[in-house]
C-alpha positions as CSV (number, residue, x, y, z in Angstrom):
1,X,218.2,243.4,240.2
2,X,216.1,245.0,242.8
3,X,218.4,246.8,245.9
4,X,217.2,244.3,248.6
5,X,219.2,245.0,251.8
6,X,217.6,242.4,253.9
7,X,214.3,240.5,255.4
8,X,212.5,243.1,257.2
9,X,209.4,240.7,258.6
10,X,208.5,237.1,258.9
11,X,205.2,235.5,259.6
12,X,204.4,232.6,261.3
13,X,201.4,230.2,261.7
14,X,200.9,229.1,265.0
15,X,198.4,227.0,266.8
16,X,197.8,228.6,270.2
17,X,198.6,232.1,270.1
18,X,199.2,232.7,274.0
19,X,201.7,229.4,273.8
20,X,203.7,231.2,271.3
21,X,203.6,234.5,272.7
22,X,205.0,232.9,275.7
23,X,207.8,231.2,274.2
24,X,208.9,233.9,271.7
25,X,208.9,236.9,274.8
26,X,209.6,234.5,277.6
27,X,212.4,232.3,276.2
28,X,213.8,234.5,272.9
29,X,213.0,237.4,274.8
30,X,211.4,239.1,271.7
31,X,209.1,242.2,272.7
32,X,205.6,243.3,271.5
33,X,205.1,245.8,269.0
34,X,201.4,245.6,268.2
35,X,199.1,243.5,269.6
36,X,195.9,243.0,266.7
37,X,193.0,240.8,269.4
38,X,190.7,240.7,265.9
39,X,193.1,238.6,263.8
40,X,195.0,237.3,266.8
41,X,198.6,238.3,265.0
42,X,201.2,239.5,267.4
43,X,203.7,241.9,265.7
44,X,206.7,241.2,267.8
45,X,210.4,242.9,267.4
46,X,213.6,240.9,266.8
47,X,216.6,243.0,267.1
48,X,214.9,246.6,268.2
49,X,213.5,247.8,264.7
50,X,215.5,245.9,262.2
51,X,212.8,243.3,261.6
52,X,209.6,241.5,262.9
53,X,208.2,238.2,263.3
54,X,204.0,237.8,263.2
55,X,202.2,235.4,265.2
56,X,199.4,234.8,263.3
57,X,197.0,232.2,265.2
58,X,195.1,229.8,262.9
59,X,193.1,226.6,263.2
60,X,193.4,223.5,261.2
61,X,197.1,222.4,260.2
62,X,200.2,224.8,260.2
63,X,203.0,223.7,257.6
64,X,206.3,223.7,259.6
65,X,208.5,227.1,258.7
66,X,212.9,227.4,259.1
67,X,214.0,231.2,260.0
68,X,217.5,231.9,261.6
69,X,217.7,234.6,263.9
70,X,221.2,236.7,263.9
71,X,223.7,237.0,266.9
72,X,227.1,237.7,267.7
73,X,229.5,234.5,267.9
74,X,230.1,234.5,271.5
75,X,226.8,234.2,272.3
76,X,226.5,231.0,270.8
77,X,227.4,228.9,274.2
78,X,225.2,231.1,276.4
79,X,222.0,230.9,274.1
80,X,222.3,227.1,274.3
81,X,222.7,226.8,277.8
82,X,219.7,229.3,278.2
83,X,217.3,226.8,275.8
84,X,218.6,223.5,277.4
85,X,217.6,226.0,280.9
86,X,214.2,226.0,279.5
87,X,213.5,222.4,278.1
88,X,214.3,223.6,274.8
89,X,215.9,220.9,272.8
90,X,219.3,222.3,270.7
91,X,221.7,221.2,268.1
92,X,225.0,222.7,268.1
93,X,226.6,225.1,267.6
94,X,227.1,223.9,263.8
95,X,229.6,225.0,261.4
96,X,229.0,226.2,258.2
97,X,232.9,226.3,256.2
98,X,230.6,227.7,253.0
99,X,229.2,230.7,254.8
100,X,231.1,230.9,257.1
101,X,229.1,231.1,260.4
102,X,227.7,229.1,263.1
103,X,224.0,228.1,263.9
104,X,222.5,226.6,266.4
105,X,219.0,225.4,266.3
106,X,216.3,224.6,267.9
107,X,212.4,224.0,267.7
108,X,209.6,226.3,269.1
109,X,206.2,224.7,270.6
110,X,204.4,224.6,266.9
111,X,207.5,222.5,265.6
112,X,208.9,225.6,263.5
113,X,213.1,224.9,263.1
114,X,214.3,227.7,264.3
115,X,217.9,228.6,264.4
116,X,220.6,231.3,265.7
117,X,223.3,232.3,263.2
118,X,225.9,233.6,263.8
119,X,229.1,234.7,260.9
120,X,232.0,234.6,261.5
121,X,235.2,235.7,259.7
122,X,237.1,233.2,257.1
């Protein structure tokens, strides 16, 4: 087995890049690490340096992706109420017994399922 320890970066097709950009900083509140105009991929952080997500612009079709974000159980509530703030449609908070956590999820303007997960303890 190889020592994997987690998922360090993630990256994600997207139709408009400045659309994306906006909801991923605006309304995740991710922040820019490196900015590359040439390929039009946006390196942005998700949790400080414990991981990145790419938006990589591309034309033509862009299959629909699922990631889950990590955070803390009580903020659950307050992350939905932020989306719903926004026009972001959300389902949940879910239970998962078999985990255990919670998730809630939601879709970004390319149609990507997104979700927030959160574990909790058994």
């Amino acid at each position: 087995m190889l020592p994997i320890r987690g998922l360090y970066e993630v990256a994600i097709p997207v139709r408009q890049l400045p659309r994306a950009e906006t909801f991923y900083r605006e309304v995740l509140g991710l922040e820019v690490g490196l900015r590359e105009d040439r390929r039009k991929w946006l390196f942005l952080r998700a949790g400080g340096t414990a991981g990145m997500i790419v938006l990589q612009e591309q034309t033509g079709d862009c299959p629909t992706l699922h990631f889950a974000f990590t955070v803390e159980e009580g903020d659950l509530e307050r992350a939905a109420a932020v989306l719903r703030e926004r026009g972001v449609a959300t389902e949940g908070p879910v239970v998962h017994e078999w985990i255990p956590g919670k998730s809630l999820y939601f879709r970004d303007p390319d149609g990507h399922d997104l979700e927030l997960f959160a574990a909790t303890a058994r």
